[in-house]
TIVO-2410 file (N, C-alpha, C; in nm, 3 decimals):
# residues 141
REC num residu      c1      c2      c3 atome chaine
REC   1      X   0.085  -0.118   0.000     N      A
REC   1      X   0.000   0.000   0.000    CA      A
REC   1      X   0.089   0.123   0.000     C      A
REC   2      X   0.016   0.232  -0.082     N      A
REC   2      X   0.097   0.350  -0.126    CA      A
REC   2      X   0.066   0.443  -0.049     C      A
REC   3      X   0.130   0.581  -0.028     N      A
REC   3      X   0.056   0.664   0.022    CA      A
REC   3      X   0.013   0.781  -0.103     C      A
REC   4      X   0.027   0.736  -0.254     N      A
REC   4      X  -0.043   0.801  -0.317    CA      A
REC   4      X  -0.121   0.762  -0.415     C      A
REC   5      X  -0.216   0.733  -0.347     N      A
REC   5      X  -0.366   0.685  -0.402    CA      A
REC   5      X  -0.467   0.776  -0.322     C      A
REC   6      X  -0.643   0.743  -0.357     N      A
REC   6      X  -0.705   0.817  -0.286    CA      A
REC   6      X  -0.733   0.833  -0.181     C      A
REC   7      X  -0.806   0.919  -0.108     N      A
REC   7      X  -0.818   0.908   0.033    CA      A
REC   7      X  -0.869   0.773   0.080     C      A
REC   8      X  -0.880   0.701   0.190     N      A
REC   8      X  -0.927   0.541   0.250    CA      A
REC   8      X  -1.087   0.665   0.296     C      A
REC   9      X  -1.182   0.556   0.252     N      A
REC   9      X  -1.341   0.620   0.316    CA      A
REC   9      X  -1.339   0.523   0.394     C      A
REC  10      X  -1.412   0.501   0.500     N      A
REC  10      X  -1.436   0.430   0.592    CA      A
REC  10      X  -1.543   0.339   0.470     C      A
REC  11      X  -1.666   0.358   0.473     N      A
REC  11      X  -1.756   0.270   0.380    CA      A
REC  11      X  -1.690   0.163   0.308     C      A
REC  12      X  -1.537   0.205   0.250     N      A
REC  12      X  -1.506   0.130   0.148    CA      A
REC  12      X  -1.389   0.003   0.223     C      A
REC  13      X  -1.372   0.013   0.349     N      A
REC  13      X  -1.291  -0.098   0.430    CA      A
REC  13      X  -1.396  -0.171   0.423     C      A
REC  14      X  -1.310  -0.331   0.428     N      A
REC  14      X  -1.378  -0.389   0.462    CA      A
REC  14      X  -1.437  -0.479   0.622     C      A
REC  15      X  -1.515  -0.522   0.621     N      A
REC  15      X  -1.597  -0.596   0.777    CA      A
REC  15      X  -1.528  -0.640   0.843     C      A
REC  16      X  -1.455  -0.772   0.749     N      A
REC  16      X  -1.373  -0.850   0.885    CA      A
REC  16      X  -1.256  -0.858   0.853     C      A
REC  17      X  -1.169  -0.939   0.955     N      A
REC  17      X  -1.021  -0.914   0.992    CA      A
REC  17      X  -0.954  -0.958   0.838     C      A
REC  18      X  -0.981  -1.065   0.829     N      A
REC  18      X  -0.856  -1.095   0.673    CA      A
REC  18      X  -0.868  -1.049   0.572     C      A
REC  19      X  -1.012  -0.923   0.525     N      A
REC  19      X  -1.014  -0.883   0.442    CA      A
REC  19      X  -0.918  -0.692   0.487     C      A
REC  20      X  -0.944  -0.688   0.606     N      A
REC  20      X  -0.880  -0.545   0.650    CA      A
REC  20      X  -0.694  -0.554   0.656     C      A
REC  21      X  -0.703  -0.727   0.657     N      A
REC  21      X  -0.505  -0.744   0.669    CA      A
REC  21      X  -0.497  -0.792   0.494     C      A
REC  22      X  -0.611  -0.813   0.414     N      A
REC  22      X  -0.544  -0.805   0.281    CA      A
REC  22      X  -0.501  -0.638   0.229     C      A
REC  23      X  -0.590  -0.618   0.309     N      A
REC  23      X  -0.563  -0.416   0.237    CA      A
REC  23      X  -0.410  -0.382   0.322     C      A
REC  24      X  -0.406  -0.429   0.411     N      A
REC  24      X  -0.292  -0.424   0.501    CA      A
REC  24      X  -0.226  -0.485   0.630     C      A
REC  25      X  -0.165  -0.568   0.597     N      A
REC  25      X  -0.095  -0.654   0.699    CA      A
REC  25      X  -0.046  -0.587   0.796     C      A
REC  26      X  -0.084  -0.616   0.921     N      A
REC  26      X  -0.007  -0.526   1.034    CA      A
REC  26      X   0.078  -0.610   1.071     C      A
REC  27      X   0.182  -0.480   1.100     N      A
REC  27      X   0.307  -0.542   1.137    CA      A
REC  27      X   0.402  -0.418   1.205     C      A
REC  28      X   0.500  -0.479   1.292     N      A
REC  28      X   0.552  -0.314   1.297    CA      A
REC  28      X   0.606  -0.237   1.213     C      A
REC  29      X   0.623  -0.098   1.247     N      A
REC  29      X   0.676   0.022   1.166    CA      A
REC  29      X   0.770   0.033   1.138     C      A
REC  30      X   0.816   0.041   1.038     N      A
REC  30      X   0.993   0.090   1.080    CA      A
REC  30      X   1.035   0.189   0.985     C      A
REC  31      X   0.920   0.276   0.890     N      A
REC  31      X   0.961   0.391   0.866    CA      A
REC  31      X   0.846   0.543   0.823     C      A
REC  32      X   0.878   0.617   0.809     N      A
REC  32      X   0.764   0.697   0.844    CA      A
REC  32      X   0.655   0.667   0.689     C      A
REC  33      X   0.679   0.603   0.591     N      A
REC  33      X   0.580   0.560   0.473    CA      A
REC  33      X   0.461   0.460   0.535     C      A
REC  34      X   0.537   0.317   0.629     N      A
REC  34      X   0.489   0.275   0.651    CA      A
REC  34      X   0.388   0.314   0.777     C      A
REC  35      X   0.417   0.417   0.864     N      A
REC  35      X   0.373   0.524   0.964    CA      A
REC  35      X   0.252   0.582   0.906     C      A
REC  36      X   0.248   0.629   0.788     N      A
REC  36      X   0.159   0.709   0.709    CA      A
REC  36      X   0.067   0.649   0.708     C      A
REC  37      X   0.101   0.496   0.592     N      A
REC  37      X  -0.039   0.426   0.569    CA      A
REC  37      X  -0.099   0.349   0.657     C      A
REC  38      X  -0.046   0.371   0.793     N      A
REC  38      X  -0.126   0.253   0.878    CA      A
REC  38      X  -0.198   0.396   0.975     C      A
REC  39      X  -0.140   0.534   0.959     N      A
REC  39      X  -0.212   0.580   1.027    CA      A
REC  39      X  -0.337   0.674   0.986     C      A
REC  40      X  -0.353   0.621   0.787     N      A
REC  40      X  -0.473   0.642   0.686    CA      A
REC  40      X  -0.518   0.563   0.715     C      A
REC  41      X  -0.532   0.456   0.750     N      A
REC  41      X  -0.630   0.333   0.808    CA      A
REC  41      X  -0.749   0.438   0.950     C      A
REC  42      X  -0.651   0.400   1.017     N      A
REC  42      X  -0.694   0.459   1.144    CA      A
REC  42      X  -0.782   0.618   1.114     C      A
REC  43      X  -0.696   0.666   1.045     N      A
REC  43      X  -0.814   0.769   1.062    CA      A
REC  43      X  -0.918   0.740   1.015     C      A
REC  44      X  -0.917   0.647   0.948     N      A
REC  44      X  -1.067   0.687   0.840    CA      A
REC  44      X  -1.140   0.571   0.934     C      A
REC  45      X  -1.085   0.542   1.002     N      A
REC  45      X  -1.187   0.397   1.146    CA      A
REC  45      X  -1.221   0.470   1.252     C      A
REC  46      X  -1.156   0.578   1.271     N      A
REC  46      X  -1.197   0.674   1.387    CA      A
REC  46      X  -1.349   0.744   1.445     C      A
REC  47      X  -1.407   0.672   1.534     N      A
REC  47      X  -1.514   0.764   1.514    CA      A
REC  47      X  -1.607   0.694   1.503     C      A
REC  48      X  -1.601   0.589   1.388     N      A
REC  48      X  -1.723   0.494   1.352    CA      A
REC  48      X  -1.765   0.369   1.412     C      A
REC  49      X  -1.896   0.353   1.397     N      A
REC  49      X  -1.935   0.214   1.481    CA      A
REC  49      X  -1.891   0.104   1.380     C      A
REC  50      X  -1.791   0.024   1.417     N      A
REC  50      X  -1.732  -0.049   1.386    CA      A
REC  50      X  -1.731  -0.228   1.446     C      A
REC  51      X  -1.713  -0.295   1.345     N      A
REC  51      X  -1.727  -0.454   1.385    CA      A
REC  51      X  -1.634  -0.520   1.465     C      A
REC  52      X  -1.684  -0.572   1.552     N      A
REC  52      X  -1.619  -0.652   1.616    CA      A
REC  52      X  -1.463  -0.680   1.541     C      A
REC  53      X  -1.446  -0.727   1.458     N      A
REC  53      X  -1.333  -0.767   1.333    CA      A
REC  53      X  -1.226  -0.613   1.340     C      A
REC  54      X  -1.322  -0.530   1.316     N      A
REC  54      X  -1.234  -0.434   1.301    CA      A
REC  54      X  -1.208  -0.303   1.415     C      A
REC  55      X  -1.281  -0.386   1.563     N      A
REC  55      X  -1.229  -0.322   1.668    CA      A
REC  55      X  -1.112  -0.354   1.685     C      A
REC  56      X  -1.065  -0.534   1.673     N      A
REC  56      X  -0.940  -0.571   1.677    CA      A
REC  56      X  -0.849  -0.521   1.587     C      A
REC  57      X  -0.901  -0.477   1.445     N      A
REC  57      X  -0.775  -0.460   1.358    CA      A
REC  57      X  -0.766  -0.257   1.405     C      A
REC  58      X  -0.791  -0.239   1.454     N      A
REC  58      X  -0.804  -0.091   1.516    CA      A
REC  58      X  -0.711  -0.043   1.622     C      A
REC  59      X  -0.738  -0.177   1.724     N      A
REC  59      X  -0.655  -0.168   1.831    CA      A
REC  59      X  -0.554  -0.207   1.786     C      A
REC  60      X  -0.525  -0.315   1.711     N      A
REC  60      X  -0.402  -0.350   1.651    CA      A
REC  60      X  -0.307  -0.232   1.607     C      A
REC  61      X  -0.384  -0.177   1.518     N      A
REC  61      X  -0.306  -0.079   1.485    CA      A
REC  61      X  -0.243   0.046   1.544     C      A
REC  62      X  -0.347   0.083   1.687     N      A
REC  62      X  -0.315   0.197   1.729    CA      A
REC  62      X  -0.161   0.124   1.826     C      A
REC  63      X  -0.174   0.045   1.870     N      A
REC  63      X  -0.044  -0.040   1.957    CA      A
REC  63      X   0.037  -0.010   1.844     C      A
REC  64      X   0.069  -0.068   1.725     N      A
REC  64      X   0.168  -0.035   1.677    CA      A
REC  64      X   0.210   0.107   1.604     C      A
REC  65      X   0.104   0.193   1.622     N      A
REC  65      X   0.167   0.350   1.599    CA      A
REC  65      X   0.232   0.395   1.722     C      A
REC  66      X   0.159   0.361   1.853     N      A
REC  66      X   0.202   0.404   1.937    CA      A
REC  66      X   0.411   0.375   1.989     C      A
REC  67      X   0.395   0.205   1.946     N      A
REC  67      X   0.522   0.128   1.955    CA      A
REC  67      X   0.628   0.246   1.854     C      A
REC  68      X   0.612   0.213   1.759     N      A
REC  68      X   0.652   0.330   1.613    CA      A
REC  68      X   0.656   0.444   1.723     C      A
REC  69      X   0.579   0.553   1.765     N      A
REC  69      X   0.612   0.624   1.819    CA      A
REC  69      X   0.697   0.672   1.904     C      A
REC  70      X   0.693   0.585   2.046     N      A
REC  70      X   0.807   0.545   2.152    CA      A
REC  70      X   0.934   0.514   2.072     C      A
REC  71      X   0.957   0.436   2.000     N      A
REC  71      X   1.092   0.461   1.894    CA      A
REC  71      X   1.159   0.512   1.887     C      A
REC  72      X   1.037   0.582   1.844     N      A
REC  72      X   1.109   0.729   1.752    CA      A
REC  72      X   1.117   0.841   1.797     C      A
REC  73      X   1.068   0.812   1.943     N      A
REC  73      X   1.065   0.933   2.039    CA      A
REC  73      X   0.988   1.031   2.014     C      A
REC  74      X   0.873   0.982   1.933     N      A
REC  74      X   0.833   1.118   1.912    CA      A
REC  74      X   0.719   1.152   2.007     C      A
REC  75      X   0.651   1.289   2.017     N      A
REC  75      X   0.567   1.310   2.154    CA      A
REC  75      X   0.441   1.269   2.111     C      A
REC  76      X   0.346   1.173   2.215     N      A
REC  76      X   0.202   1.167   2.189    CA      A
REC  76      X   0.111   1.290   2.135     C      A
REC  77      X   0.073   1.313   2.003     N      A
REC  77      X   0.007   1.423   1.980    CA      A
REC  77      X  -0.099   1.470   2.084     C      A
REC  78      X  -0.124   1.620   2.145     N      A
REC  78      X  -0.209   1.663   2.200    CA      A
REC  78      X  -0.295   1.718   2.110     C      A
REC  79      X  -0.436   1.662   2.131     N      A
REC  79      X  -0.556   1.688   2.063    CA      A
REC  79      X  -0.658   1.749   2.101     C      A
REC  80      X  -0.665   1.880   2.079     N      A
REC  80      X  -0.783   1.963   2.205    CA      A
REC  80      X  -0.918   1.923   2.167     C      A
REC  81      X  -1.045   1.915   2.283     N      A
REC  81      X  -1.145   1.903   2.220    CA      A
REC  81      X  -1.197   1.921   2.060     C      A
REC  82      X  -1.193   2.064   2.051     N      A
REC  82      X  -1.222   2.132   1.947    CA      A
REC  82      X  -1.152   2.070   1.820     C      A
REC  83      X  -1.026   1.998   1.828     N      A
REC  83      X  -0.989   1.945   1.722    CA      A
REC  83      X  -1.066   1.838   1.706     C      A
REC  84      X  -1.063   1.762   1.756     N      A
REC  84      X  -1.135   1.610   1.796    CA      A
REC  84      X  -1.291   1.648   1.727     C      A
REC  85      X  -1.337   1.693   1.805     N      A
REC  85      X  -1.470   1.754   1.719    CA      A
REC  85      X  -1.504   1.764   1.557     C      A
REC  86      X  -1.360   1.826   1.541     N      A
REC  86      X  -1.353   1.923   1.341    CA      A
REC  86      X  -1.358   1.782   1.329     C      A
REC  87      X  -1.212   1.683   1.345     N      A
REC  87      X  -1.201   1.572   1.277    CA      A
REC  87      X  -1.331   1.441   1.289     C      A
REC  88      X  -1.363   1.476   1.417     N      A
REC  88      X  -1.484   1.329   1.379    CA      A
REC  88      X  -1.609   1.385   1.269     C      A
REC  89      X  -1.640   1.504   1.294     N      A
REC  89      X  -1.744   1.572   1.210    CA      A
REC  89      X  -1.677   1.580   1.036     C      A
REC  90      X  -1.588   1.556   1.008     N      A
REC  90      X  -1.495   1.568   0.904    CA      A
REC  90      X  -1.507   1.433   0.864     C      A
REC  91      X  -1.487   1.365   0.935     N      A
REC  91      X  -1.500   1.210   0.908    CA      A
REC  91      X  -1.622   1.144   0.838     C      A
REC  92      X  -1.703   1.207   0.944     N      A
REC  92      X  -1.852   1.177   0.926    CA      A
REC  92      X  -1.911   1.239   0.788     C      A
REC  93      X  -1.871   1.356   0.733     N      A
REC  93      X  -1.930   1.451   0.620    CA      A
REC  93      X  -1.996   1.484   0.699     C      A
REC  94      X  -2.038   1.565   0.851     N      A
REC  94      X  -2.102   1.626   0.909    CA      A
REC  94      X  -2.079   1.806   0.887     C      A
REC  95      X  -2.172   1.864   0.875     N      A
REC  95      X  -2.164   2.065   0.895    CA      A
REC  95      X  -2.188   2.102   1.031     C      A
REC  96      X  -2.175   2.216   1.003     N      A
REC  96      X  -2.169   2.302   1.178    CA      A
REC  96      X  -2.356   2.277   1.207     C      A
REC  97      X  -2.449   2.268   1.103     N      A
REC  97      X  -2.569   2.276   1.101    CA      A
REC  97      X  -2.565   2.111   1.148     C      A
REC  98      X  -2.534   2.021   1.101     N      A
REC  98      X  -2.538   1.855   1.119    CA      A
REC  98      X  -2.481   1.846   1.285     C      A
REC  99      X  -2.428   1.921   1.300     N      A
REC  99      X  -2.346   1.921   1.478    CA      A
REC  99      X  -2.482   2.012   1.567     C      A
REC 100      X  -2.513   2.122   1.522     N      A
REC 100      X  -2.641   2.188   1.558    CA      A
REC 100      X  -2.720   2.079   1.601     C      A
REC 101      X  -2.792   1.987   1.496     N      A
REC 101      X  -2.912   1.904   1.486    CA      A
REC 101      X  -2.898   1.801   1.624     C      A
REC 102      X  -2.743   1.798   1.589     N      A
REC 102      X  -2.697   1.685   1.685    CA      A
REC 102      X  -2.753   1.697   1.821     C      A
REC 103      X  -2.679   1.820   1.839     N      A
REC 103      X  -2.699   1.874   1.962    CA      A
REC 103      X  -2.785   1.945   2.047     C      A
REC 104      X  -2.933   1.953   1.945     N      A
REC 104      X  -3.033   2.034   1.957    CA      A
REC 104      X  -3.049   2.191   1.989     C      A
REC 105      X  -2.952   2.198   1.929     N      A
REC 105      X  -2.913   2.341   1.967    CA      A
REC 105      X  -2.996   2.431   1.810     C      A
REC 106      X  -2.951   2.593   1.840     N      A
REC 106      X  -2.947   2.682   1.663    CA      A
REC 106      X  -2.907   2.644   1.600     C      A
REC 107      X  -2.870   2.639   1.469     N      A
REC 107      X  -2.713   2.587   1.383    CA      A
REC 107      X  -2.655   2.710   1.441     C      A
REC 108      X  -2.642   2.840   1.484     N      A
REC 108      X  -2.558   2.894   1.466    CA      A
REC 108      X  -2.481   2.906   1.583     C      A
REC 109      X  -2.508   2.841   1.742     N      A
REC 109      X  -2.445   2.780   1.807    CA      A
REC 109      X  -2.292   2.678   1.708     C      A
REC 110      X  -2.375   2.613   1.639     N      A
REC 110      X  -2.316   2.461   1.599    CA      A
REC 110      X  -2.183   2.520   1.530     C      A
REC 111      X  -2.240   2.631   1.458     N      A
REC 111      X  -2.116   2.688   1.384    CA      A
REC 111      X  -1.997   2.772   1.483     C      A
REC 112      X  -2.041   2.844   1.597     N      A
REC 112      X  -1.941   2.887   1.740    CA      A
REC 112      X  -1.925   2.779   1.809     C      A
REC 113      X  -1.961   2.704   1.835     N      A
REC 113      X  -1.870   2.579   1.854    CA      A
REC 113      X  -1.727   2.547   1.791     C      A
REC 114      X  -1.772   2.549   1.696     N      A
REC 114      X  -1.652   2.465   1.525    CA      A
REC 114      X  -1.544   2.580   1.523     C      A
REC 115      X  -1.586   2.697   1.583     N      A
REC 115      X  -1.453   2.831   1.556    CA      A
REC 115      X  -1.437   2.849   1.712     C      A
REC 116      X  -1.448   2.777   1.788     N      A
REC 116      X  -1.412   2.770   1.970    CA      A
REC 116      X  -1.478   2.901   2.014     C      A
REC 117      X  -1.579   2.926   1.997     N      A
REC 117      X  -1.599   3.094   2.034    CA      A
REC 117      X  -1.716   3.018   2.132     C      A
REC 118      X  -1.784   2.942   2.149     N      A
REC 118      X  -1.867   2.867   2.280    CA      A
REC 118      X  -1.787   2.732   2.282     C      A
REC 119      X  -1.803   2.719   2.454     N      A
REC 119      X  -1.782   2.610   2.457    CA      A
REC 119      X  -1.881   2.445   2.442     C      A
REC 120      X  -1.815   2.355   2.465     N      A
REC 120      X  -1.927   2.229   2.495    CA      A
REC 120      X  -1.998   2.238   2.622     C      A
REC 121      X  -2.088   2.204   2.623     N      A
REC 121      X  -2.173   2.176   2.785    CA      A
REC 121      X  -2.142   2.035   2.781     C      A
REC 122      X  -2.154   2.001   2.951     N      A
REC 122      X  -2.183   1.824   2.936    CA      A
REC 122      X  -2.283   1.762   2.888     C      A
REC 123      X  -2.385   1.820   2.852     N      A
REC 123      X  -2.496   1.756   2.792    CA      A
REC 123      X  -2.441   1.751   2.640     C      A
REC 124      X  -2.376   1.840   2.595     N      A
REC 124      X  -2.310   1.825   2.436    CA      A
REC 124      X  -2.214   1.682   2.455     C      A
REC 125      X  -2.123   1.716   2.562     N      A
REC 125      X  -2.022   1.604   2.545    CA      A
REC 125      X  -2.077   1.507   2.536     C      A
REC 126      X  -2.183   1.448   2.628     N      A
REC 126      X  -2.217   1.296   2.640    CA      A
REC 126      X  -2.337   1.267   2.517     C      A
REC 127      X  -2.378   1.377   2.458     N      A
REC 127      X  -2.449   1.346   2.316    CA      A
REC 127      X  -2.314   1.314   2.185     C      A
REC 128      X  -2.251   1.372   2.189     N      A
REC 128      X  -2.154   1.379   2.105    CA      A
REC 128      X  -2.068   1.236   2.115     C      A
REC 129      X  -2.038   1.169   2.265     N      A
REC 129      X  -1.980   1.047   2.260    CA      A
REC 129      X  -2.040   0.930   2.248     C      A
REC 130      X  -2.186   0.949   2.288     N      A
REC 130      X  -2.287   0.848   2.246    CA      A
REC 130      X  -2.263   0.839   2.068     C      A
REC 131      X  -2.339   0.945   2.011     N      A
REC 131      X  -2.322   0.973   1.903    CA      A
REC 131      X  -2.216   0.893   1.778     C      A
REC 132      X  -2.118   0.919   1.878     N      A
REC 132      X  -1.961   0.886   1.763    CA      A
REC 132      X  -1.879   0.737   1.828     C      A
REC 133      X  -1.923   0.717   1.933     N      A
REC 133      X  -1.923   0.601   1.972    CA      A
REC 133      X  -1.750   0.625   2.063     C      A
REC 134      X  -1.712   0.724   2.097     N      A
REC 134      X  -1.634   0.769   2.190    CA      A
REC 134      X  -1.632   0.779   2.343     C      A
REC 135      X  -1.532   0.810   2.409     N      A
REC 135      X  -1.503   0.840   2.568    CA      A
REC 135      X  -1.542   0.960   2.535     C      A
REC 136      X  -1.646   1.001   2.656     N      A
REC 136      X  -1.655   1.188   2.682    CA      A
REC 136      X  -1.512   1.234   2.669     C      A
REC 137      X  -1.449   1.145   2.732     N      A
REC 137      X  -1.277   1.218   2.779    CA      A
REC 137      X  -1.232   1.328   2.689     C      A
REC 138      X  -1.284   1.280   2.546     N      A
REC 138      X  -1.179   1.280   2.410    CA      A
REC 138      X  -1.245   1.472   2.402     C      A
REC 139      X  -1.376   1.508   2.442     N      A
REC 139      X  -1.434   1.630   2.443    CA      A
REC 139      X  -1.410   1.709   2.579     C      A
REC 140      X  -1.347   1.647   2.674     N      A
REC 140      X  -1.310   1.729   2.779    CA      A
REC 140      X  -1.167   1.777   2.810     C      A
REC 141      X  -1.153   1.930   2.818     N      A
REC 141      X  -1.029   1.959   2.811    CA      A
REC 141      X  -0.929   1.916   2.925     C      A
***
């Protein structure tokens, strides 16, 4: 696997484990190409309600970015709410209006949200992790 082909959609992985290790065999890292495409997997699994099959090939993978990481010394990325947010809503093809609906809010809340100008309430967080199938954690600063 390349890293120049098209983006990975989630829709287009497949269900279970030996069809997700034909697209890509996990294994460890040992350079930042192979870093790339295992961590285009992951993103595009992020977020979504996902199969049994590919909770394992998920966790699989995040152990070995993390391993790859420690390596290489490099620092655990810090991810503020608000990022976490753009990217699962990004993931999803969700708008500031689709995050609104979510949340029963105006849209135009939904959209001061997305530019940090309001914050989350806990009633947002725990709709939002139900929602995306996340830890509140990932929305609390």
């Amino acid at each position: 696997m390349k890293t120049t082909h098209e983006k990975i959609e989630f829709a287009g992985l497949p269900k279970d484990y030996a069809g997700l290790c034909r697209l890509l065999t996990p294994r460890p890292i040992h350079d930042k190409a192979e870093f790339e495409n295992v961590t285009e997997i992951t993103d595009a699994m992020a977020g979504h309600k996902l199969t049994a099959d590919q909770e394992d090939y998920f966790d699989l993978l995040c152990r070995l970015i993390e391993d790859y990481e420690k390596e290489q010394g490099l620092p655990a990325p810090k991810v503020t709410a608000l990022e976490a947010l753009q990217h699962l809503l990004e993931a999803h093809d969700m708008s500031a209006a689709d995050l609104a609906r979510l949340l029963g809010v105006h849209r135009t809340l939904g959209a001061m949200i997305l530019r940090g100008e309001r914050q989350l309430t806990l009633a947002h967080v725990r709709a939002l992790a139900k929602h995306f199938s996340v830890s509140a954690d990932l929305f609390l600063p």
